[in-house]
N, C-alpha and C positions, 0 to 999 in steps of 0.2 A: 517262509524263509526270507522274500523280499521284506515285509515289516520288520523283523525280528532283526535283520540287520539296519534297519534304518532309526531303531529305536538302541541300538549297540551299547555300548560305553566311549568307542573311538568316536563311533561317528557323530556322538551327540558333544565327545568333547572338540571334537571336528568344526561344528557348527559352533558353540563359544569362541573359540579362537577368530574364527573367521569374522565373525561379526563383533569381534572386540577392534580387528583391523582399521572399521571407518570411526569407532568411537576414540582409538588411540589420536587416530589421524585431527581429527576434531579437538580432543582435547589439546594433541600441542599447538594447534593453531589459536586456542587458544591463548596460550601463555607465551607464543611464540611475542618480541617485540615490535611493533607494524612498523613498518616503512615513512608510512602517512599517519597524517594524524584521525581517532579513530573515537567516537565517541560510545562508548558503551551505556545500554539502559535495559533496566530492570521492568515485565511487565505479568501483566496475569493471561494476554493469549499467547497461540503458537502461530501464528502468522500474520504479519502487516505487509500492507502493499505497499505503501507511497509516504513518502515524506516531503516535507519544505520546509524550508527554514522563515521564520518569521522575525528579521532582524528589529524591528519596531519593539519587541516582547520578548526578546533575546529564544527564542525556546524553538523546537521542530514542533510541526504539527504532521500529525501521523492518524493514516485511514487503516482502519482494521479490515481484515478477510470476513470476519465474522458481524459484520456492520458495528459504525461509528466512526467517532475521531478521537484521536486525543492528543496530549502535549505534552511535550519532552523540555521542562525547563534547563537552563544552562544558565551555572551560579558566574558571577563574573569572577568571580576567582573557583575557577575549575579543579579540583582534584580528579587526576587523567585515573587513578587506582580505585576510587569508587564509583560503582554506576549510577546514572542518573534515574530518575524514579519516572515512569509514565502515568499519568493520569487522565482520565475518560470525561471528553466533556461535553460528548455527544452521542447517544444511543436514541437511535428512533423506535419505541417497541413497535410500530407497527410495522414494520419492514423486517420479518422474520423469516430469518434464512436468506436474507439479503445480504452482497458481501460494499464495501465500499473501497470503489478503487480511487480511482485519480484525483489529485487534487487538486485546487490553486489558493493562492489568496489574491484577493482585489483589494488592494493597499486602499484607494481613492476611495472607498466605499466602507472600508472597516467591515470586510469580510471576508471571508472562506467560503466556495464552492469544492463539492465533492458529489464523485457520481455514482450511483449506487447500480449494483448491473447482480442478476442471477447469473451465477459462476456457476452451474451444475447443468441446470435444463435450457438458459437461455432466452427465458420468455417471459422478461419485467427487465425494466433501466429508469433511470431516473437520474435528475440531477436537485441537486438541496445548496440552499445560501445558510449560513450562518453568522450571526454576529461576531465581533472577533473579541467583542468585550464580556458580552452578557451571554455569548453563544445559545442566544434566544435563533430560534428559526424564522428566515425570511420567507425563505420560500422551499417548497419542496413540489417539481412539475414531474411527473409522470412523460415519459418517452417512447416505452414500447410494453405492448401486456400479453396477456396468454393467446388475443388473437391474433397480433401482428406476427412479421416475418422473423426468426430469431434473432435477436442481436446479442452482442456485446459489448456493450457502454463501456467506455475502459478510459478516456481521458479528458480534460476539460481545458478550455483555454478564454481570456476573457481580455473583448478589444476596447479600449478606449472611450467607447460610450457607456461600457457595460453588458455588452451582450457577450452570452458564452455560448461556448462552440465544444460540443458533444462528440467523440469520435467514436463509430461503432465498429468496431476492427474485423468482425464478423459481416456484416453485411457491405462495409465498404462504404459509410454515407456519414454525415456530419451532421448533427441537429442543431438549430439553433436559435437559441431563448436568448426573451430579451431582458431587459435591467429588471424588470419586474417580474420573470419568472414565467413569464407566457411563451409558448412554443409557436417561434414564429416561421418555421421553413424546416424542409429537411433535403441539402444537397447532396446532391451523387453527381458523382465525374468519372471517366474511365482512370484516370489518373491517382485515384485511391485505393483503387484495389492493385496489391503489391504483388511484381512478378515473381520474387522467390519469399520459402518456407522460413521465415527469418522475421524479426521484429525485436526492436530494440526497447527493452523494457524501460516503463514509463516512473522510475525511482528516484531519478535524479532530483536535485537540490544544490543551489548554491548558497555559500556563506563566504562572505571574505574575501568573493571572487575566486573562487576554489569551487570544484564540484564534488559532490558525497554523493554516493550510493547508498542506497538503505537494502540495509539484509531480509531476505522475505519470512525466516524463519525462524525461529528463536529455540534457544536452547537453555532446559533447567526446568524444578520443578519445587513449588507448583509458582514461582517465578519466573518468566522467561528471560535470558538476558538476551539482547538486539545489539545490534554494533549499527550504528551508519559510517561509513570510512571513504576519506578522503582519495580519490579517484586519481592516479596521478598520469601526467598528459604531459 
C-alpha cells in the first residue's frame, strides 16, 4: 500500500513540481539583469574551483575540480550577451582523480602556481608551476601521500623571492617550497587552526581593482555555462 502510493500519479506529479521549483529559481537568475558586472563562459566540466585574473594576457585563469587549468580569454571589446569560451591548457594525466584548487600567478617569474589536493579521501597534495607562455611544467613537488597525516592542500601564495606557501586547511600547517620547487619546511602554529566551523572560500579575483567571485558550478549541457561576477562592497 505504502509503495503503490508512492509511485501514485499525484504524488509522482508531486515530486515534478517540486523539483521544477529550484530549476525555475535558477533559470530566472539567470536571465534576471546583475547588479554587477558579470562575466559569463561556456565550458565542458561541472565544477571549478578558483579563478584569477591575468591582466598581462587580458584572460582568467581557472583550476578545475577534476584536475587542471584553463583560460578564459576577454576580447577587448566584450560582447556582455555572448559567453566567453574556456579552454584547457593544463591537464596532468598522471594525477587521476586528483582535483586542482588554489591558485596564483607569479607575474616576476611568468608563471602560475596551483595546488593540487585529493578532495574525497584526503591522502595526496601537491603543488605544480607552470609557464605562463608555453604552460610547459616547471615544477610539480609532491606534499603529502597515502602515508602521511590527511590533509587538504587548498591555497597557495607566493613572497618575493619566489617561495610559495601551501595552506592545508585540514591539518592546520603551511608547506613551504622554494623558487625551484623543493620542499623546504612545513609550519604549524596554534594560530591556524580556526576557532569556528566557518571558512571563507578561496575564489576571489581582482580586475580593475574590483573583486569577482567565480561560481563553483556550472550549469548546461553538454556546455557548462560559469559566471564570475563582480562582488560588490
Amino acid at each position: 500500500m505504502a509503495l503503490s502510493c508512492l509511485f501514485s500519479p499525484r504524488f509522482l506529479a508531486f515530486i515534478v513540481v517540486l523539483s521544477a521549483i529550484p530549476v525555475a529559481i535558477i533559470v530566472s537568475l539567470e536571465r534576471a539583469q546583475p547588479a554587477t558586472h558579470v562575466y559569463h563562459y561556456h565550458s565542458k566540466g561541472w565544477f571549478r574551483e578558483c579563478s584569477k585574473w591575468d591582466a598581462d594576457n587580458n584572460r582568467f585563469i581557472v583550476s578545475f575540480i577534476e584536475g587542471g587549468l584553463g583560460v578564459v580569454p576577454v576580447p577587448e571589446k566584450e560582447d556582455s550577451k555572448v559567453p566567453l569560451e574556456e579552454m584547457t591548457v593544463v591537464k596532468e594525466l598522471n594525477l587521476s582523480r586528483i582535483s586542482s584548487a588554489g591558485l596564483t600567478i607569479d607575474r616576476t617569474r611568468n608563471r602560475v602556481l596551483v595546488v593540487y589536493v585529493d578532495a574525497l579521501g584526503y591522502r595526496f597534495g601537491a603543488v605544480g608551476a607552470y609557464d605562463l607562455s608555453t604552460w610547459n611544467r616547471i615544477f610539480l613537488t609532491q606534499l603529502a601521500g597515502p602515508n602521511d597525516e590527511k590533509s587538504i592542500a587548498n591555497d597557495v601564495a607566493v613572497d618575493a623571492k619566489g617561495n610559495a606557501y601551501v595552506t592545508d586547511t585540514k591539518a592546520s600547517k603551511i608547506w613551504k617550497v622554494g623558487v625551484d620547487g623543493k620542499l623546504l619546511s612545513t609550519i604549524r602554529n596554534p594560530l591556524f587552526t580556526p576557532k569556528e566551523w566557518h571558512r571563507i572560500p578561496t575564489t576571489t579575483t581582482i580586475k580593475d581593482g574590483k573583486v569577482y567571485i567565480n561560481h563553483a558550478a556550472g550549469i548546461g549541457y553538454p556546455r557548462k555555462k560559469y559566471a564570475i561576477v563582480e562582488a560588490p562592497f
